[in-house]
C-alpha positions in Angstrom: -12.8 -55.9 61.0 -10.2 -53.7 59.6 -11.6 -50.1 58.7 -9.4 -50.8 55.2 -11.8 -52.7 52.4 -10.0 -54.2 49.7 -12.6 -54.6 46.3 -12.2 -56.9 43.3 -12.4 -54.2 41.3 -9.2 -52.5 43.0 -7.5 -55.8 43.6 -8.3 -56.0 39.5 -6.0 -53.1 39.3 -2.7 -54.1 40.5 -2.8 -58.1 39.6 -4.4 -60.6 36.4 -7.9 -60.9 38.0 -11.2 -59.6 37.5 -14.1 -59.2 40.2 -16.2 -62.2 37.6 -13.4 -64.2 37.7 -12.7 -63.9 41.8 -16.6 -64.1 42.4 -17.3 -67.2 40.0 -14.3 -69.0 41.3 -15.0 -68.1 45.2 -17.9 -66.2 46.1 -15.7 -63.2 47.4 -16.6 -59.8 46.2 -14.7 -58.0 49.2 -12.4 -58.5 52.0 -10.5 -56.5 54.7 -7.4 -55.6 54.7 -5.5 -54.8 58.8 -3.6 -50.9 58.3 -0.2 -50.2 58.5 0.9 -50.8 62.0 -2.4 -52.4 62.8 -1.4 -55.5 64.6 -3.1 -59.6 65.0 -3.6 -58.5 68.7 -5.1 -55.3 68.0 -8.0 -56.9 66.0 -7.9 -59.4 68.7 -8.6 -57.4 71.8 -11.9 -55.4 69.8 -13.0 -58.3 69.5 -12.4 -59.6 72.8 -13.8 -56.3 74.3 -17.0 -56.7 72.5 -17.9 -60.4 73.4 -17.1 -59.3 77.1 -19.6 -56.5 76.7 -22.6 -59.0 75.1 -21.6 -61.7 77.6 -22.1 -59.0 81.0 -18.7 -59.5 81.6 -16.3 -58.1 83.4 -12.4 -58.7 82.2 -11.4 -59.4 85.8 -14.1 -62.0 86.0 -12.0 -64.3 83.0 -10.1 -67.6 84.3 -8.7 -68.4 81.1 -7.5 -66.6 77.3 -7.7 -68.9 74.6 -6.5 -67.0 71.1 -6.3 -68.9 67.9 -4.1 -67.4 65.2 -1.7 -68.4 62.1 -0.5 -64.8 62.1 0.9 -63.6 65.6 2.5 -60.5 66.1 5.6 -62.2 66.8 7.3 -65.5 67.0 7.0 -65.2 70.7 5.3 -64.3 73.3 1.7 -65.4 72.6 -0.2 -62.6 70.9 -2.7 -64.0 74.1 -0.7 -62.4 76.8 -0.8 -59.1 74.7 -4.4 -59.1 74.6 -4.8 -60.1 78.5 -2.1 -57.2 79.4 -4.4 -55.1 77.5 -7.6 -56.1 79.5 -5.9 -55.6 82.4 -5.9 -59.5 84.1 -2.4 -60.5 85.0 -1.7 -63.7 86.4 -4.6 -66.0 84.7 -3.6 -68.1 82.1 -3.4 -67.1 78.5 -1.9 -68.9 75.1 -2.4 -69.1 71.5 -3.6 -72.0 69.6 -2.4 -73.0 66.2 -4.3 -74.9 63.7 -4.4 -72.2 61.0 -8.3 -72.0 59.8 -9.4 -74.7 62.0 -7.6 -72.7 64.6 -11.4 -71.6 66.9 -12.5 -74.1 66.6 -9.8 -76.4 68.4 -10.1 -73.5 71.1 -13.4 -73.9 71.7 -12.7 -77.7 72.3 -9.6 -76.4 74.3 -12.1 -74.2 76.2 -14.8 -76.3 76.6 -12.3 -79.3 78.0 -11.0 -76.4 80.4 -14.6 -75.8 81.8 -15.5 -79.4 82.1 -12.3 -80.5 84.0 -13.6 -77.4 86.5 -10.5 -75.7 86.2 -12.1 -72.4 84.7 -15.6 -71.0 84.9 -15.2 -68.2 82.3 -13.2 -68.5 79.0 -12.3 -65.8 76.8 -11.9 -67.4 73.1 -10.7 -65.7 70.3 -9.6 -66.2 66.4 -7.7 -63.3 64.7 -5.5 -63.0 61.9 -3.7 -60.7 60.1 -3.4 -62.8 56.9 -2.5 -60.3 54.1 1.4 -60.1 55.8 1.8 -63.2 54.4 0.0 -63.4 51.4 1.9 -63.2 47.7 0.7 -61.0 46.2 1.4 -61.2 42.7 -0.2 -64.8 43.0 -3.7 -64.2 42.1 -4.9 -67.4 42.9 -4.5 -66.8 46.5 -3.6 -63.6 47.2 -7.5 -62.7 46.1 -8.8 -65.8 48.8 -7.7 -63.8 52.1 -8.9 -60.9 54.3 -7.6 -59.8 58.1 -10.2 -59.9 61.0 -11.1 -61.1 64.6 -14.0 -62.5 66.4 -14.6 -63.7 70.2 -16.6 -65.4 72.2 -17.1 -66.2 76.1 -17.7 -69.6 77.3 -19.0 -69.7 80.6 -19.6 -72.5 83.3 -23.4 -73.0 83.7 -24.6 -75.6 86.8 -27.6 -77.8 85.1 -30.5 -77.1 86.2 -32.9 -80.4 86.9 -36.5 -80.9 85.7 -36.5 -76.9 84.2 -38.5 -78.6 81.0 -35.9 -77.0 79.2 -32.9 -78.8 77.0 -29.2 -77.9 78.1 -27.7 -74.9 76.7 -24.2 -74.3 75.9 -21.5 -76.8 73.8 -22.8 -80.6 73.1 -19.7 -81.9 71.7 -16.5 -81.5 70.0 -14.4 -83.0 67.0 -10.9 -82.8 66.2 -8.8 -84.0 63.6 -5.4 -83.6 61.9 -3.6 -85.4 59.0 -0.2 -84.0 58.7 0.7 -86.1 55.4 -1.1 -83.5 53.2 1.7 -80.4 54.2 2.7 -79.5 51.2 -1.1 -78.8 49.8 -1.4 -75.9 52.2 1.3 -74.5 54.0 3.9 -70.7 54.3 6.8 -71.2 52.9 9.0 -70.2 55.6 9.5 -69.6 60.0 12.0 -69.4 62.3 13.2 -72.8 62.4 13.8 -73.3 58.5 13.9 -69.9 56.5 14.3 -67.5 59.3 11.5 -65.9 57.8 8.2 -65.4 57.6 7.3 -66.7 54.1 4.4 -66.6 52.1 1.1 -68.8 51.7 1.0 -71.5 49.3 -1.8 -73.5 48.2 -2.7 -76.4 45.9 -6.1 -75.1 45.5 -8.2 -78.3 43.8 -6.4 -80.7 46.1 -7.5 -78.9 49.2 -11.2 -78.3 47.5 -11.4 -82.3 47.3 -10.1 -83.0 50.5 -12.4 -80.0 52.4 -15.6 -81.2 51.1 -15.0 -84.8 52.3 -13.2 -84.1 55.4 -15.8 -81.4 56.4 -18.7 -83.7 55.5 -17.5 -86.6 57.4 -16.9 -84.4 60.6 -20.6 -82.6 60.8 -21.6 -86.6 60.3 -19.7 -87.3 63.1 -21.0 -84.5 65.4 -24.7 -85.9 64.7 -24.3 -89.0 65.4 -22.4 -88.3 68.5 -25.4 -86.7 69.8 -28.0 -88.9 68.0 -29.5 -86.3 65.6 -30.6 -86.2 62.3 -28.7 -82.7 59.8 -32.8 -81.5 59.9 -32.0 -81.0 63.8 -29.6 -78.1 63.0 -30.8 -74.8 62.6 -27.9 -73.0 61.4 -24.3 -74.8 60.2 -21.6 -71.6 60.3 -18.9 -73.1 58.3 -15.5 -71.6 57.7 -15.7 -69.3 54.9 -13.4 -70.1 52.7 -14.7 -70.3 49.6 -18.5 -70.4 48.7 -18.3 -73.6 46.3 -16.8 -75.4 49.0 -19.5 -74.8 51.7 -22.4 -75.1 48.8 -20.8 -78.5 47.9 -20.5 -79.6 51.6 -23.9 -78.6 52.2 -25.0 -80.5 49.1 -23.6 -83.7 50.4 -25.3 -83.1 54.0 -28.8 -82.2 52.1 -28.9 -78.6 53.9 -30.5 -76.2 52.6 -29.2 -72.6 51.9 -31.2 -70.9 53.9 -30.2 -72.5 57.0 -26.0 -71.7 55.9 -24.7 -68.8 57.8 -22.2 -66.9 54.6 -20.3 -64.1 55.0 -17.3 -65.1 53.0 -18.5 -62.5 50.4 -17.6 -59.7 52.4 -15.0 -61.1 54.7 -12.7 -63.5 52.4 -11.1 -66.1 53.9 -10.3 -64.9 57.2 -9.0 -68.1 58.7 -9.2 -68.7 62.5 -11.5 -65.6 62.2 -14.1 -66.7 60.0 -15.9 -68.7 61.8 -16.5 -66.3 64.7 -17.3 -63.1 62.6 -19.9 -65.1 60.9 -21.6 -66.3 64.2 -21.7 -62.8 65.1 -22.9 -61.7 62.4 -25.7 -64.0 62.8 -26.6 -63.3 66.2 -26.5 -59.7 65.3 -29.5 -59.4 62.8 -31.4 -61.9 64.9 -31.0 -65.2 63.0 -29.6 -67.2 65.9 -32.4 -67.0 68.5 -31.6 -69.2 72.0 -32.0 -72.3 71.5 -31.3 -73.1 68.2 -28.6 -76.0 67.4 -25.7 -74.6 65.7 -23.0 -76.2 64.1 -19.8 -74.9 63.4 -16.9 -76.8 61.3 -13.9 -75.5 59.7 -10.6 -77.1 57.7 -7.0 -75.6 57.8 -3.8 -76.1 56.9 -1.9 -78.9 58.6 -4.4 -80.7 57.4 -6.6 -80.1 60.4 -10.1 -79.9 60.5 -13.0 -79.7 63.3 -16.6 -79.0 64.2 -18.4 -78.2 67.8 -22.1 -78.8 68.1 -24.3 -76.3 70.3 -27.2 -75.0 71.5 -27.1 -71.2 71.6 
């Protein structure tokens, strides 16, 4: 996270908001907020320098960098390459995925499709954003939603071992899904191609409410059922933190109970492709994700595109 904390209370300052407005409306008390000069890529190779360090790993041992971000540092080249320059491993592949806050978790399914085709054994993935360059900020009902940050994992190639009395470790399955005909709900107003610019976010905020709940509900259904288990099987769902009522009305619908919700979107905002990573660390931090627990992890973006990957940590 960015060393920079951003309050209601300050933000409560400088636009028409109060911290019992923010926090009744979206659960967020606090959020981070990158420096001056502190770049998407720089967020993204802490974090990519800390997973290595948890997974054992050395940087030249990496086959493939897969970086999800709305917010690169520039229109090209991938913020990826920065981040592998950085690391030190030229000449392996690296690229950026886009699918704003949905954004890890299509690399994990990029990843995990990489490792199962056998055409990498270790996988650097990585969301970071640097949100708040393209936030209005006079528009209080988004400009409060947002904070900057960057999470990582490492996937890594695991031969199965037979009759170990144990269950397979690692990712079970994957979901994917886009529906461009909702655009204009959640969108920047501007890019190369048509403003020459980088614009600003804007949000139709109950429209995408409605359409997160169900689309984010249908998807963990999906994941289940794909690997015949009931929502008592999961041990911990880390949704995207976007807003608080959204996850508390998704888990409502899915009959989970708080206590097995991963939140940190209190702290953290909205910190798109981010979120969903910084929470899972977060988690396995203080010792709430133990080995083998089920996990599942869903998210909904922009685009619209939404997801969720189903594992056993």
């Amino acid at each position: 996270m960015p060393q920079r904390s951003l309050s209601n209370e300050e933000l409560a300052t400088k636009i028409d908001t109060s911290d019992e407005w923010i926090v009744a409306r979206t659960g967020i008390s606090n959020r981070h907020i990158a420096a001056d000069g502190e770049l998407t890529s720089d967020l993204a190779y802490n974090a990519a320098v800390d997973a290595l360090a948890s997974a054992g790993l050395a940087a030249t041992e990496l086959d493939l960098i897969v970086l999800a971000t709305a917010t690169p540092d520039e229109t090209f080249p991938a913020t990826a390459t920065k981040v592998q320059a950085r690391l030190g491993v030229a000449g392996i592949p690296a690229f950026d995925v886009q699918a704003v806050c949905s954004g890890f978790i299509y690399a994990l399914a990029v990843a995990d499709n990489f490792i199962k085709a056998g055409q990498a054994r270790n996988v650097l993935v990585i969301g970071a954003e640097t949100f708040s360059r393209i936030l209005d900020w006079e528009d209080r009902t988004t400009c409060v939603l947002f904070g900057d940050g960057a999470g990582a994992v490492v996937l890594r190639a695991e031969d199965t071992i037979e009759g170990a009395g144990c269950e397979q470790r690692g990712i079970m399955s994957t979901h994917l899904h886009a529906d461009g005909r909702h655009h204009d709900m959640l969108y920047v107003d501007g890019g190369p191609s048509s403003t020459g610019t980088a614009g600003f976010l804007r949000m139709r905020g109950r429209e995408v409410f409605r359409h997160a709940v169900g689309n984010l509900t249908s998807v963990v259904i999906e994941a289940l059922e794909a690997n015949n288990m009931e929502p008592e099987a999961i041990d911990w769902l880390v949704p995207h933190q976007a807003n608080q009522r959204i996850i508390d009305h998704t888990a409502k619908k899915l009959k989970l109970p708080a206590e097995k919700i991963v939140l940190t979107v209190g702290e953290h905002g909205n910190t798109s492709a981010a979120s969903v990573p910084l929470a899972l660390n977060e988690a396995v931090s203080d010792g709430r994700i133990k080995q083998g627990h089920v996990i599942l992890m869903e998210a909904m973006g922009g685009g619209f595109t939404w997801g969720a990957v189903l594992a056993r940590w």
